[in-house]
N, CA, C and O atoms as a GROMACS GRO file, in nm:
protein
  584
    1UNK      N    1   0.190   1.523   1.485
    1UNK     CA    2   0.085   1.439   1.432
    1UNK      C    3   0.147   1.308   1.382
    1UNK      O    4   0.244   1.301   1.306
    2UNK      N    5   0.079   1.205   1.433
    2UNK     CA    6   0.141   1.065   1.364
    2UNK      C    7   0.088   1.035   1.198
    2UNK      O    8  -0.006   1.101   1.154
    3UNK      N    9   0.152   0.939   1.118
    3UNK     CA   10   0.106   0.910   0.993
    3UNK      C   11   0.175   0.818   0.953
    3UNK      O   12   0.298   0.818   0.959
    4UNK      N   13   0.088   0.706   0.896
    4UNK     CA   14   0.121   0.600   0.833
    4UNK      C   15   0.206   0.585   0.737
    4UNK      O   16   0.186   0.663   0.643
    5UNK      N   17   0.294   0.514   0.725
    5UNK     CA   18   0.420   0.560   0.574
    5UNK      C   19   0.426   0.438   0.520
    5UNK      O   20   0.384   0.350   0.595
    6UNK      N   21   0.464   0.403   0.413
    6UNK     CA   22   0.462   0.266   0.386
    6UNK      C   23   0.603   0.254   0.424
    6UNK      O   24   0.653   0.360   0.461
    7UNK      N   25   0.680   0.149   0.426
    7UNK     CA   26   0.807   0.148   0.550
    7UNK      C   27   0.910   0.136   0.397
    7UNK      O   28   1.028   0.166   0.415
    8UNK      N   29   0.870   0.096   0.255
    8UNK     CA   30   0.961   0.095   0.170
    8UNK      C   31   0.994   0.279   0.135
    8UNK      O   32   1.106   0.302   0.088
    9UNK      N   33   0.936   0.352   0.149
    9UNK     CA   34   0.955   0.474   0.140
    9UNK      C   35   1.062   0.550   0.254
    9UNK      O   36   1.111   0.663   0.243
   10UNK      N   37   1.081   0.450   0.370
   10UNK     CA   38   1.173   0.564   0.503
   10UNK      C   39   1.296   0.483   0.470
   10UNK      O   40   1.394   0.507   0.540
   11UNK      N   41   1.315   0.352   0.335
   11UNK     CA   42   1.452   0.262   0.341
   11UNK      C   43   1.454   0.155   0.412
   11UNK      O   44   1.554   0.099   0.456
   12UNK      N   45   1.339   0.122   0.427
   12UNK     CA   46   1.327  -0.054   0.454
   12UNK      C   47   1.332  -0.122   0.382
   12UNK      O   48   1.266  -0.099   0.281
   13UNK      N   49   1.396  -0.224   0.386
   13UNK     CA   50   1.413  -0.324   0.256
   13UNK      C   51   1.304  -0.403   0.276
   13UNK      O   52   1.316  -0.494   0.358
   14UNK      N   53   1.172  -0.383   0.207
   14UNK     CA   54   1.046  -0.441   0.237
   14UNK      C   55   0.976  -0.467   0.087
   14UNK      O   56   0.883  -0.542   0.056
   15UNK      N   57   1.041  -0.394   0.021
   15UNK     CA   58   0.932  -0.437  -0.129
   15UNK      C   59   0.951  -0.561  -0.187
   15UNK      O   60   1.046  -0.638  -0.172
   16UNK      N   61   0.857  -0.572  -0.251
   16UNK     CA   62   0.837  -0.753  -0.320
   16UNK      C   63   0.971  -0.806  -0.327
   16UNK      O   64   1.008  -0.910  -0.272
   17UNK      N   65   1.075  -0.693  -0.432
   17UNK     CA   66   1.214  -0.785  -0.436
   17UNK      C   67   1.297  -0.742  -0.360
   17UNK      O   68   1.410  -0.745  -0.408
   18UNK      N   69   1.292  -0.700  -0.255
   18UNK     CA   70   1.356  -0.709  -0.086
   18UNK      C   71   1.420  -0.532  -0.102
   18UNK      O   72   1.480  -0.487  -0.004
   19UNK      N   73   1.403  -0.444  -0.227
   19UNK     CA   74   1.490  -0.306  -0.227
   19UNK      C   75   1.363  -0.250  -0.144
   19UNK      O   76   1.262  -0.304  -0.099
   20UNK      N   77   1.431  -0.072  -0.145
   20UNK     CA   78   1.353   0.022  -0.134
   20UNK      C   79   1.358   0.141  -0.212
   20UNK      O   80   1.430   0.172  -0.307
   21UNK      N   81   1.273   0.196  -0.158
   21UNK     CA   82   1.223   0.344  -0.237
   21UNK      C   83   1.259   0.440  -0.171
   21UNK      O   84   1.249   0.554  -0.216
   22UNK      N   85   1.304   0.418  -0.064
   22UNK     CA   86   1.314   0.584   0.013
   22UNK      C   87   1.486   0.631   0.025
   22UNK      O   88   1.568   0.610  -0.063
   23UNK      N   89   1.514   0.698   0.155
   23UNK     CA   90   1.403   0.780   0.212
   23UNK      C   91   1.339   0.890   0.131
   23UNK      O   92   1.400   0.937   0.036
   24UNK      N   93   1.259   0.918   0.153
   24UNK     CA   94   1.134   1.053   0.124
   24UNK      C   95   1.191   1.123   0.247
   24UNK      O   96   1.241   1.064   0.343
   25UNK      N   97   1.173   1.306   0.227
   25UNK     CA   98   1.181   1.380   0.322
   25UNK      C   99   0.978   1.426   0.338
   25UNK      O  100   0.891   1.456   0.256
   26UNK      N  101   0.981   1.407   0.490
   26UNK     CA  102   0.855   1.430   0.496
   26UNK      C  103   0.884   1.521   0.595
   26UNK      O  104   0.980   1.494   0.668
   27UNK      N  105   0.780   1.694   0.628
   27UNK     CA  106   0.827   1.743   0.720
   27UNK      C  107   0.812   1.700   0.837
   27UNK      O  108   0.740   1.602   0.857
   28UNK      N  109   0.860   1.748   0.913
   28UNK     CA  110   0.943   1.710   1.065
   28UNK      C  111   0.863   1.692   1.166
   28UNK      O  112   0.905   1.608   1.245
   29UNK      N  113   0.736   1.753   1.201
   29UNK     CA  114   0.624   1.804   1.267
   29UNK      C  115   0.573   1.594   1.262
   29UNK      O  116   0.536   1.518   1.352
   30UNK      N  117   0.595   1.573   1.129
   30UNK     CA  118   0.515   1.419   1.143
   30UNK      C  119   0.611   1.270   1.250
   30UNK      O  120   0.714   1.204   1.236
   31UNK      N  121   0.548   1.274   1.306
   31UNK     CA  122   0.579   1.105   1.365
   31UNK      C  123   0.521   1.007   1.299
   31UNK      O  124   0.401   0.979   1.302
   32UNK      N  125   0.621   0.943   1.227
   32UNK     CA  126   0.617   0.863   1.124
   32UNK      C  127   0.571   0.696   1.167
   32UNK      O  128   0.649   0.657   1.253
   33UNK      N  129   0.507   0.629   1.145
   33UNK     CA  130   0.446   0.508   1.171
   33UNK      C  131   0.488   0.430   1.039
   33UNK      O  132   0.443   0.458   0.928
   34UNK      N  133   0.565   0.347   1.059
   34UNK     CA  134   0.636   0.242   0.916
   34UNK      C  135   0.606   0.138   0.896
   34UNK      O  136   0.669   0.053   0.959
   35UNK      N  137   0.486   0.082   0.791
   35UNK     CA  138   0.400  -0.018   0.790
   35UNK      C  139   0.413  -0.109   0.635
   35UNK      O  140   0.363  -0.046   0.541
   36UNK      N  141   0.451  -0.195   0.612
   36UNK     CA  142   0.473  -0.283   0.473
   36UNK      C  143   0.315  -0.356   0.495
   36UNK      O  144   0.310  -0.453   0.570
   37UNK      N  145   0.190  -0.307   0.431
   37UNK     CA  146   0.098  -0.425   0.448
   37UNK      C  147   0.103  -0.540   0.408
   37UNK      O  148   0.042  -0.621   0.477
   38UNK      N  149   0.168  -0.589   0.296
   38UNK     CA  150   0.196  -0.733   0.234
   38UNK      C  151   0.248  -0.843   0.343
   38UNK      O  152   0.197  -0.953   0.362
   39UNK      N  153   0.382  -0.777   0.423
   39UNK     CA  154   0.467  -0.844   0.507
   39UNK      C  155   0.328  -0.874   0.664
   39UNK      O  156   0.320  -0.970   0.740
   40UNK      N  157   0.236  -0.736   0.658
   40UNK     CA  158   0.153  -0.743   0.780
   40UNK      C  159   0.048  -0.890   0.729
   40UNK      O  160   0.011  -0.984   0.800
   41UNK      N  161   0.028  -0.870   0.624
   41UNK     CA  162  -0.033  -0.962   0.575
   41UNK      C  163  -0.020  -1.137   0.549
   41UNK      O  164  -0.104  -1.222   0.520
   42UNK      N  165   0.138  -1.141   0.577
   42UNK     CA  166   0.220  -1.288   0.626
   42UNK      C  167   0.266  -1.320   0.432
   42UNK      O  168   0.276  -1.438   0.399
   43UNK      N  169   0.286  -1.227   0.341
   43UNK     CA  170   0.357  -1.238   0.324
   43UNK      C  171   0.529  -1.144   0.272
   43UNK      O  172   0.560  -1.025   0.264
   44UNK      N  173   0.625  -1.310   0.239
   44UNK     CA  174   0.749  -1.266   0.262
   44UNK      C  175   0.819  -1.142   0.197
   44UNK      O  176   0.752  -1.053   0.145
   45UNK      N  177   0.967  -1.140   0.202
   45UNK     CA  178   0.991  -1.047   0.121
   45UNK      C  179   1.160  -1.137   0.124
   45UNK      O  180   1.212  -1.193   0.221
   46UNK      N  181   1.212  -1.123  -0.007
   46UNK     CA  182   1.144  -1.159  -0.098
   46UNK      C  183   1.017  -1.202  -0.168
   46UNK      O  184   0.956  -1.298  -0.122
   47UNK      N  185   0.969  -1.136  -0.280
   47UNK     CA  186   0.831  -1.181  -0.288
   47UNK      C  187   0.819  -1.207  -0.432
   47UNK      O  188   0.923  -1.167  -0.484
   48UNK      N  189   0.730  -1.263  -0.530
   48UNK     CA  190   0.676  -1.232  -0.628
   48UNK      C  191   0.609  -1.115  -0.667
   48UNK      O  192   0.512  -1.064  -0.611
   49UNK      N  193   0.670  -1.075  -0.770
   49UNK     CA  194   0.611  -0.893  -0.766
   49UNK      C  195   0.429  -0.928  -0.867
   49UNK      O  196   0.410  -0.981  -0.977
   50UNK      N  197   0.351  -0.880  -0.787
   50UNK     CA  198   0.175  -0.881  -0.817
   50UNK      C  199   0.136  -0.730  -0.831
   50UNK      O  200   0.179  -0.622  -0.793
   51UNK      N  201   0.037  -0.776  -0.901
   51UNK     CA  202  -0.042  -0.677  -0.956
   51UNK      C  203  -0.230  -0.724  -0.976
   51UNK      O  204  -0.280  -0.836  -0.982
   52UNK      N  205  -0.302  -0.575  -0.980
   52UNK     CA  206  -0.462  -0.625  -0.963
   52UNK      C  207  -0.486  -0.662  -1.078
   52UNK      O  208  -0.434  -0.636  -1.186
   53UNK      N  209  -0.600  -0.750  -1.035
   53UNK     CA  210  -0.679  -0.797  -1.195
   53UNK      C  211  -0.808  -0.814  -1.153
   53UNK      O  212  -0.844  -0.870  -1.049
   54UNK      N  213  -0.892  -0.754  -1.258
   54UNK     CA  214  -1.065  -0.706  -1.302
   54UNK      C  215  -1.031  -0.596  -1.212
   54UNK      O  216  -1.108  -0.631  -1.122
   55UNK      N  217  -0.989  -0.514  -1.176
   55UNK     CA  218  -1.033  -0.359  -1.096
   55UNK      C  219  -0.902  -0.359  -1.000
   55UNK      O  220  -0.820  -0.446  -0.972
   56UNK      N  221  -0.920  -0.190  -0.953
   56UNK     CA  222  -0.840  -0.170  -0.856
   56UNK      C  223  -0.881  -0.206  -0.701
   56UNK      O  224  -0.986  -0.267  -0.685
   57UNK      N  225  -0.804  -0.172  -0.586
   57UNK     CA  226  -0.847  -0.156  -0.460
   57UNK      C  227  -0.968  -0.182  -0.415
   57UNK      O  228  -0.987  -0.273  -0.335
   58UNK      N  229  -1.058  -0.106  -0.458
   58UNK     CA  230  -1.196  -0.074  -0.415
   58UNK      C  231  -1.255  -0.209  -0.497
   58UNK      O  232  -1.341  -0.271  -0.433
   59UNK      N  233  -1.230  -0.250  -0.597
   59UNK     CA  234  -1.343  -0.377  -0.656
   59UNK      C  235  -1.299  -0.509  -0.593
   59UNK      O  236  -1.369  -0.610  -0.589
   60UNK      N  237  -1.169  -0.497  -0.543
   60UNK     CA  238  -1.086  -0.595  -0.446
   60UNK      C  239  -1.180  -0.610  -0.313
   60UNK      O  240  -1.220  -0.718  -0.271
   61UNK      N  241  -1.212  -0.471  -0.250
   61UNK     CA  242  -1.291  -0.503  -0.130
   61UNK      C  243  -1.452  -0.553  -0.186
   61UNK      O  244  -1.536  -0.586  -0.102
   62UNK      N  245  -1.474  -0.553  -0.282
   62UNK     CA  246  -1.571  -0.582  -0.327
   62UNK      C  247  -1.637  -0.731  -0.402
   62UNK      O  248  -1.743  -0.792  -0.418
   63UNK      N  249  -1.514  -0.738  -0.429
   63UNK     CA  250  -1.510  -0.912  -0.493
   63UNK      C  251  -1.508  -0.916  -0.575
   63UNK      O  252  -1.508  -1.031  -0.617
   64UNK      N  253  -1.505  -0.828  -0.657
   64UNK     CA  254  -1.545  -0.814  -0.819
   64UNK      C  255  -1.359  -0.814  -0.878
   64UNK      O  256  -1.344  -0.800  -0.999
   65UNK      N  257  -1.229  -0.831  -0.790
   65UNK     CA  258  -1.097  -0.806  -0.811
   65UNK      C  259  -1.063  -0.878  -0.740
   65UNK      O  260  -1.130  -0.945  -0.661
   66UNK      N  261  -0.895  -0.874  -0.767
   66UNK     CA  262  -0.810  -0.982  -0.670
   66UNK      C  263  -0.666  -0.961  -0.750
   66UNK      O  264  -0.645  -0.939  -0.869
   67UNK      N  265  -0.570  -0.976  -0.634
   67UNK     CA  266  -0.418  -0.953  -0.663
   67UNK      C  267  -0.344  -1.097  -0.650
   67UNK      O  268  -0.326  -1.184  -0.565
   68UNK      N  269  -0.311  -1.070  -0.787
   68UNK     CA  270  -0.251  -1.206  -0.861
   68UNK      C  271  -0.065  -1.193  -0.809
   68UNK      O  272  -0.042  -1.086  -0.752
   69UNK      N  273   0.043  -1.276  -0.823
   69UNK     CA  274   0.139  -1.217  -0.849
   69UNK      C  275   0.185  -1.310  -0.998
   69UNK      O  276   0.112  -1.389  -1.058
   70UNK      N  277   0.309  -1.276  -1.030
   70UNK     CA  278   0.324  -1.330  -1.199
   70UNK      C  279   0.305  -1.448  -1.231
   70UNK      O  280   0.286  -1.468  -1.351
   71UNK      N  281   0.304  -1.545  -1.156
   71UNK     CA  282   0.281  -1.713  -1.166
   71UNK      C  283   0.106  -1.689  -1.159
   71UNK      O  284   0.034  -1.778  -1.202
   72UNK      N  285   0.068  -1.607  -1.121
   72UNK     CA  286  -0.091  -1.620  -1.157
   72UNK      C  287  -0.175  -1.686  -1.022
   72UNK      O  288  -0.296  -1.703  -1.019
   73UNK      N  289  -0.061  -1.722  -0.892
   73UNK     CA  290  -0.077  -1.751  -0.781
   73UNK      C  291  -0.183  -1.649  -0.696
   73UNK      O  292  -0.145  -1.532  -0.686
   74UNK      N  293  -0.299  -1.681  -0.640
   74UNK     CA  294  -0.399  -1.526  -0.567
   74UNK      C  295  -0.353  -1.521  -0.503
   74UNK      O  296  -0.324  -1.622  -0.440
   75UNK      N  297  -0.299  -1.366  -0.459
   75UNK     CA  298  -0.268  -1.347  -0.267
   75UNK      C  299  -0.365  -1.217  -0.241
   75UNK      O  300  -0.350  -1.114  -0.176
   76UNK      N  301  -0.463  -1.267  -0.317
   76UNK     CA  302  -0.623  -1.176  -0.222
   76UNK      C  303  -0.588  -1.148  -0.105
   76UNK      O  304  -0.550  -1.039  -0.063
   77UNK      N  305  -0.608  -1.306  -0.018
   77UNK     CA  306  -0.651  -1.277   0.124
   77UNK      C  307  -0.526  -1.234   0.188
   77UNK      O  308  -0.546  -1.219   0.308
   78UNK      N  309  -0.388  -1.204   0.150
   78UNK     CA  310  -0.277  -1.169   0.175
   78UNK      C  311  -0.298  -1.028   0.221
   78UNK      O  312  -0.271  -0.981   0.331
   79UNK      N  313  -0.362  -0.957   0.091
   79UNK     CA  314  -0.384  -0.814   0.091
   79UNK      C  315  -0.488  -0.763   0.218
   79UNK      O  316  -0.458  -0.708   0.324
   80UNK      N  317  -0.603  -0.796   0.171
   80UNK     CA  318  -0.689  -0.803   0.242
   80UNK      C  319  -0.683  -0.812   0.392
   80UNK      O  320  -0.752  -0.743   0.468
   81UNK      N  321  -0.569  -0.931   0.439
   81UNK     CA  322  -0.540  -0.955   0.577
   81UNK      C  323  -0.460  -0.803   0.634
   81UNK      O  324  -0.493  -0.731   0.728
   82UNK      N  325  -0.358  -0.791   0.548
   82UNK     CA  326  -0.264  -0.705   0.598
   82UNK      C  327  -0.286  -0.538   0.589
   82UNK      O  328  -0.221  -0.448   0.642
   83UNK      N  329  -0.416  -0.534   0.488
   83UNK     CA  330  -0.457  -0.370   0.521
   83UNK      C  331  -0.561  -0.376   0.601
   83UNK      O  332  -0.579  -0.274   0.667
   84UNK      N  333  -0.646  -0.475   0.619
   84UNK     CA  334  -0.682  -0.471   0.834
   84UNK      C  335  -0.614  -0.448   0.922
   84UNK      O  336  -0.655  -0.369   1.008
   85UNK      N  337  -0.497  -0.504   0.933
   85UNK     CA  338  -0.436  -0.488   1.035
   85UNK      C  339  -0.345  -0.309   1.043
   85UNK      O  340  -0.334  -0.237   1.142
   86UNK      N  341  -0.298  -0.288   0.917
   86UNK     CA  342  -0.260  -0.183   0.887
   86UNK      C  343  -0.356  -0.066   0.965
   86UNK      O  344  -0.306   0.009   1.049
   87UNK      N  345  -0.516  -0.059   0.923
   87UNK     CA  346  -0.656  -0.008   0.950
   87UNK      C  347  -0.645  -0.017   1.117
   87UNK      O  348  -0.678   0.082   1.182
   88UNK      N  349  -0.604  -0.122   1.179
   88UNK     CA  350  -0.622  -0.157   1.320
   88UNK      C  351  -0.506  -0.082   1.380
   88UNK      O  352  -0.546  -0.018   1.477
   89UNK      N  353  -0.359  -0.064   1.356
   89UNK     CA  354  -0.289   0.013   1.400
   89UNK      C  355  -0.317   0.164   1.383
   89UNK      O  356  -0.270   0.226   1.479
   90UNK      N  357  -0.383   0.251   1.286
   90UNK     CA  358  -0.442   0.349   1.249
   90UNK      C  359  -0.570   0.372   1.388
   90UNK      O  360  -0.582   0.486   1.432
   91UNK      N  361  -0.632   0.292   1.431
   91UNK     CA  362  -0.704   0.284   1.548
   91UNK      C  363  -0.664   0.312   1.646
   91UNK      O  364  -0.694   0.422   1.694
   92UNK      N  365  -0.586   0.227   1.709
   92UNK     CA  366  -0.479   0.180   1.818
   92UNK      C  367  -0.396   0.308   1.841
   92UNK      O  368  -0.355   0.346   1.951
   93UNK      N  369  -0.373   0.381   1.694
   93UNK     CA  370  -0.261   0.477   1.719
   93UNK      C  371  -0.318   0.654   1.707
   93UNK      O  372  -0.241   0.750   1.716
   94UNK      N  373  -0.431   0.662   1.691
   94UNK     CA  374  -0.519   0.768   1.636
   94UNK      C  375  -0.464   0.810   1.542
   94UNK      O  376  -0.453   0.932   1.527
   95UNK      N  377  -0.402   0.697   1.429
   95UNK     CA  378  -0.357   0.796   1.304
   95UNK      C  379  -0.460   0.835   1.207
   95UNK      O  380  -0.533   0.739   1.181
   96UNK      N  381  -0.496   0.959   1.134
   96UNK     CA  382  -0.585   0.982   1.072
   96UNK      C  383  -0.534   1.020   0.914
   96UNK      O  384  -0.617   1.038   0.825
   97UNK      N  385  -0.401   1.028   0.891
   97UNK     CA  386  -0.304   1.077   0.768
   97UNK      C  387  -0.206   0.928   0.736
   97UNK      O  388  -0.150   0.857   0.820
   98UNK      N  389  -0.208   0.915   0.622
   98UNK     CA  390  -0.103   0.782   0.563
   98UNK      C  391  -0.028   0.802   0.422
   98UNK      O  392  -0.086   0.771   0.319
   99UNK      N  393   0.060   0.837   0.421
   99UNK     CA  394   0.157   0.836   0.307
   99UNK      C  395   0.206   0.747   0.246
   99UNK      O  396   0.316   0.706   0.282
  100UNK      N  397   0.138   0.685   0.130
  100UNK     CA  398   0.142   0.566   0.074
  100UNK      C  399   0.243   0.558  -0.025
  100UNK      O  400   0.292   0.668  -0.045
  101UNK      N  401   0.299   0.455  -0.105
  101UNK     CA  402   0.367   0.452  -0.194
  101UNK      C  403   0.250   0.405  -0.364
  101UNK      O  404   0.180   0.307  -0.388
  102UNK      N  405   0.284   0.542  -0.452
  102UNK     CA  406   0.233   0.501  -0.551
  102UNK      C  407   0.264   0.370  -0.645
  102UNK      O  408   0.364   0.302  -0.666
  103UNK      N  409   0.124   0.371  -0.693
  103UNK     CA  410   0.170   0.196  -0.829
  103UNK      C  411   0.138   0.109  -0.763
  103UNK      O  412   0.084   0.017  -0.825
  104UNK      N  413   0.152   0.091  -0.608
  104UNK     CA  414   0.176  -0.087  -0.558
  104UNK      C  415   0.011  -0.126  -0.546
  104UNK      O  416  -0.081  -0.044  -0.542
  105UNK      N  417   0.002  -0.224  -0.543
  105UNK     CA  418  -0.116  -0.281  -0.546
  105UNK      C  419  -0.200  -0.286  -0.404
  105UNK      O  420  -0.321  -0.301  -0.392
  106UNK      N  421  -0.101  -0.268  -0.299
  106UNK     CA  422  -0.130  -0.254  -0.157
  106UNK      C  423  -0.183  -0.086  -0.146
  106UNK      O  424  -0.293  -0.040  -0.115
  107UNK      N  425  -0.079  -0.032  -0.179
  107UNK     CA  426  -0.050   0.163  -0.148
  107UNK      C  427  -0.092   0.264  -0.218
  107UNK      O  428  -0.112   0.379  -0.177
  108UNK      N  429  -0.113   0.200  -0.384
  108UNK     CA  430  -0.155   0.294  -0.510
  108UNK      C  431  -0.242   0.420  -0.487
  108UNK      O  432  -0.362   0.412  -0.465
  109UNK      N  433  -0.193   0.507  -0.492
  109UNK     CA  434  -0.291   0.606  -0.426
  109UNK      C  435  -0.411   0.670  -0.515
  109UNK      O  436  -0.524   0.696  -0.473
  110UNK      N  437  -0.350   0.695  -0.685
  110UNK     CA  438  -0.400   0.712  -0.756
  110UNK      C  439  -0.381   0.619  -0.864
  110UNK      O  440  -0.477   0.582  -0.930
  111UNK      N  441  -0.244   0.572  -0.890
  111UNK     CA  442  -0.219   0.502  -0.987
  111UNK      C  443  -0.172   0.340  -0.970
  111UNK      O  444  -0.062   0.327  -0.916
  112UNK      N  445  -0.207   0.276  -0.990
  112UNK     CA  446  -0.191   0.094  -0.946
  112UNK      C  447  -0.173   0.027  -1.132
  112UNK      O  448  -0.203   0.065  -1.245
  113UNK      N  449  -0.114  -0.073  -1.078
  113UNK     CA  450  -0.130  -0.162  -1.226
  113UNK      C  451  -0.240  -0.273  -1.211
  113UNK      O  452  -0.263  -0.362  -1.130
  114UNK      N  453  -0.284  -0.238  -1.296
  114UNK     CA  454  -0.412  -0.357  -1.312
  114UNK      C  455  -0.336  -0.436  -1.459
  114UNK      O  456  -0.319  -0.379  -1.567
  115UNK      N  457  -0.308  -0.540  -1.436
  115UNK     CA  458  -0.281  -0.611  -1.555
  115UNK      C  459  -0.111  -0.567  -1.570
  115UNK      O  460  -0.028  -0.542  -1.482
  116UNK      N  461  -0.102  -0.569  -1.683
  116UNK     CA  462   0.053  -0.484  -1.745
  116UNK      C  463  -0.001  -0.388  -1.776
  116UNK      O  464   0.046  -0.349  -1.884
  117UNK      N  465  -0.103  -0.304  -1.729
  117UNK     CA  466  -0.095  -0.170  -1.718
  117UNK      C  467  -0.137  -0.104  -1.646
  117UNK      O  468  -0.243  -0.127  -1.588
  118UNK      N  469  -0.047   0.028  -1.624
  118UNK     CA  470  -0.038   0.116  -1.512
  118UNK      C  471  -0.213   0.239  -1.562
  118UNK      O  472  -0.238   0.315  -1.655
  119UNK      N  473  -0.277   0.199  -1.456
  119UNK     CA  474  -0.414   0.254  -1.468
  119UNK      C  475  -0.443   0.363  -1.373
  119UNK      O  476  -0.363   0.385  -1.282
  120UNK      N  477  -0.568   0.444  -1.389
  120UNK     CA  478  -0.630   0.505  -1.278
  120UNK      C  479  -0.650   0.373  -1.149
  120UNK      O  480  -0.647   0.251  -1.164
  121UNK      N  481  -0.670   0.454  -1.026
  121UNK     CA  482  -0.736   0.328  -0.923
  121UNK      C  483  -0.637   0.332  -0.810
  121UNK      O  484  -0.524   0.381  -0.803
  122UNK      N  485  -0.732   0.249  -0.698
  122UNK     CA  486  -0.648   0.260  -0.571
  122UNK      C  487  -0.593   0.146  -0.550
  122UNK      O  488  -0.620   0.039  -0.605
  123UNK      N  489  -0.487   0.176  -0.441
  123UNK     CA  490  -0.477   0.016  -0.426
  123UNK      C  491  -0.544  -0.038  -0.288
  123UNK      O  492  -0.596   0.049  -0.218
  124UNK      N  493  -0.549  -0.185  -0.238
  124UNK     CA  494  -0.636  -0.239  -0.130
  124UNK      C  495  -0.624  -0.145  -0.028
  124UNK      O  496  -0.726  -0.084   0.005
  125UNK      N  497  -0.491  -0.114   0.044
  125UNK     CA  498  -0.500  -0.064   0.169
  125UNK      C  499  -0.542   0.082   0.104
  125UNK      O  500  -0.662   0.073   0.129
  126UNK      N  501  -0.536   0.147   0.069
  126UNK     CA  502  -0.541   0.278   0.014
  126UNK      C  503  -0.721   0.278   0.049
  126UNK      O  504  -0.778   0.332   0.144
  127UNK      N  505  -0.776   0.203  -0.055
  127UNK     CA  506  -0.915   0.205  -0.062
  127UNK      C  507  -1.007   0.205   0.110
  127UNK      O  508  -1.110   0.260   0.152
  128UNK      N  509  -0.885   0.096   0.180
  128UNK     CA  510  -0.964   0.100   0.287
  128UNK      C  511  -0.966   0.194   0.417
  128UNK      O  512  -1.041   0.211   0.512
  129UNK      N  513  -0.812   0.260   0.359
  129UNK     CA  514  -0.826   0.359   0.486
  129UNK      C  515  -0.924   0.478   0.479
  129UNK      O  516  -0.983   0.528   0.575
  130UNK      N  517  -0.937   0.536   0.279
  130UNK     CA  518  -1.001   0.613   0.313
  130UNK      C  519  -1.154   0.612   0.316
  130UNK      O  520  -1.223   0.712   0.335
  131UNK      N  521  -1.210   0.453   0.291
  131UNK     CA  522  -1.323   0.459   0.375
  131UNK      C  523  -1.359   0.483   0.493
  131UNK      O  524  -1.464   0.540   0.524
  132UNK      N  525  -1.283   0.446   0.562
  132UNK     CA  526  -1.243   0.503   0.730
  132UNK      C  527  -1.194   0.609   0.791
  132UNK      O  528  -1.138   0.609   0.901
  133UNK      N  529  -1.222   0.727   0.702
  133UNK     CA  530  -1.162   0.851   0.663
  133UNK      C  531  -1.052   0.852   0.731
  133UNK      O  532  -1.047   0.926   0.830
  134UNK      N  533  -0.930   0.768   0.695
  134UNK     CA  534  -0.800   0.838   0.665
  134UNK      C  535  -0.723   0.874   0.547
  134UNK      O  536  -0.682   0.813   0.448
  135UNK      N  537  -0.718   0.992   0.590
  135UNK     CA  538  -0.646   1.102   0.451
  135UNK      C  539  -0.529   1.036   0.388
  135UNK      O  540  -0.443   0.989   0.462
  136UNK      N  541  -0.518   1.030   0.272
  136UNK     CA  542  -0.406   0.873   0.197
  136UNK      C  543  -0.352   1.019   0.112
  136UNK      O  544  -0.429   1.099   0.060
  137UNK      N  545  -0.263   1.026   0.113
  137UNK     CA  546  -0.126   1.127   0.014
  137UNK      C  547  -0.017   1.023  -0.063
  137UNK      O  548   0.040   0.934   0.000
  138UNK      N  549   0.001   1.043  -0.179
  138UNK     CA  550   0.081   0.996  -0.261
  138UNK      C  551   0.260   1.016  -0.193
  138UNK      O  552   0.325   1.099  -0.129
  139UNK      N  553   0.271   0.927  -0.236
  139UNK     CA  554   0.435   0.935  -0.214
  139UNK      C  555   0.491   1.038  -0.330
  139UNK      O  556   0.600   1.096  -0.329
  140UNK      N  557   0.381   1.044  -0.435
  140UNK     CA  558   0.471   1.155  -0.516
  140UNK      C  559   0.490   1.305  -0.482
  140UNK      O  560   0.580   1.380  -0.521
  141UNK      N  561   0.392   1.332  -0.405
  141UNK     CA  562   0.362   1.487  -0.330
  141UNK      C  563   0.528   1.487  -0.256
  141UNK      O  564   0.569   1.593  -0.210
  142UNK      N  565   0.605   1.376  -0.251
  142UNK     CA  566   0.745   1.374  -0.160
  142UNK      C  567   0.835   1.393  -0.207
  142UNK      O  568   0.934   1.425  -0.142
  143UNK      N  569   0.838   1.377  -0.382
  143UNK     CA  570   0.938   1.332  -0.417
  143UNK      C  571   0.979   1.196  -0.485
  143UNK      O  572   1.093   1.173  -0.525
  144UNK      N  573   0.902   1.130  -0.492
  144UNK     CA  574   0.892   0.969  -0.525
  144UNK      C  575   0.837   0.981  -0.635
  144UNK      O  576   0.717   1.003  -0.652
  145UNK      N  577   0.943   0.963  -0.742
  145UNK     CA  578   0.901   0.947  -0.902
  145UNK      C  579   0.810   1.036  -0.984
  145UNK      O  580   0.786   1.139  -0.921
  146UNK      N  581   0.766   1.034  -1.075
  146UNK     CA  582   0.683   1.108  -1.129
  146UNK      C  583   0.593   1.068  -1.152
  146UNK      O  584   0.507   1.138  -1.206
   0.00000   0.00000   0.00000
């Protein structure tokens, strides 16, 4: 079965400040699909590390939110761009499972920072896959932090 991973979780140097998080052991059975939405989204990495403000994920697709990074600079349509396309390879690839990385504002599965604080809530791509019923699993179910 294929599944979406966020690509900082398999040891891509893809997160805002160019480290990673992984690898995660995921079992073996999965063919892993390695996706950074920010970078799909055009932007870099190096990055400014962002976080949501007025709501998580879901008020983002809604308008009622938007992902700031610390200069207070919007990269809304950043997000927005790059968990479409994320959504469009999930198409393309019949993936129906995505193993996200918790906290990030892209991946948050349960937990995202809204503000300087770490809240309930999803993050953008998170929200949108599983409107599109794909099944979104925490990176913590792996091993990834507590």
């Amino acid at each position: 079965m294929k599944a979406i991973v966020s690509a900082c979780l398999l040891g891509i140097h893809c997160r805002y400040d160019g480290s990673t998080k992984g690898p995660i052991k995921v079992p073996e059975e999965l063919c892993l699909v390695p996706v950074c939405p920010e970078q799909l989204g055009g932007l870099p990495t190096p990055r400014a590390k962002a976080h949501l403000e007025g709501g998580d994920g879901e008020a983002v697709w809604k308008g009622r939110a938007r992902v700031v990074d610390e200069a207070g600079n919007d990269l809304t349509q950043f997000f927005l761009r790059g968990a479409r396309e994320v959504l469009g390879l999930c198409g393309i690839l019949g993936v129906k499972v995505a193993i996200l990385k918790e906290k990030s504002p892209s991946c948050g599965v349960r937990k995202v920072w809204i503000g300087e604080e770490l809240s309930w809530g999803k993050g953008v791509l998170t929200a949108l896959l599983e409107a599109h019923g794909v099944r979104v699993i925490s990176s913590e179910e792996f091993g990834d932090g507590p």
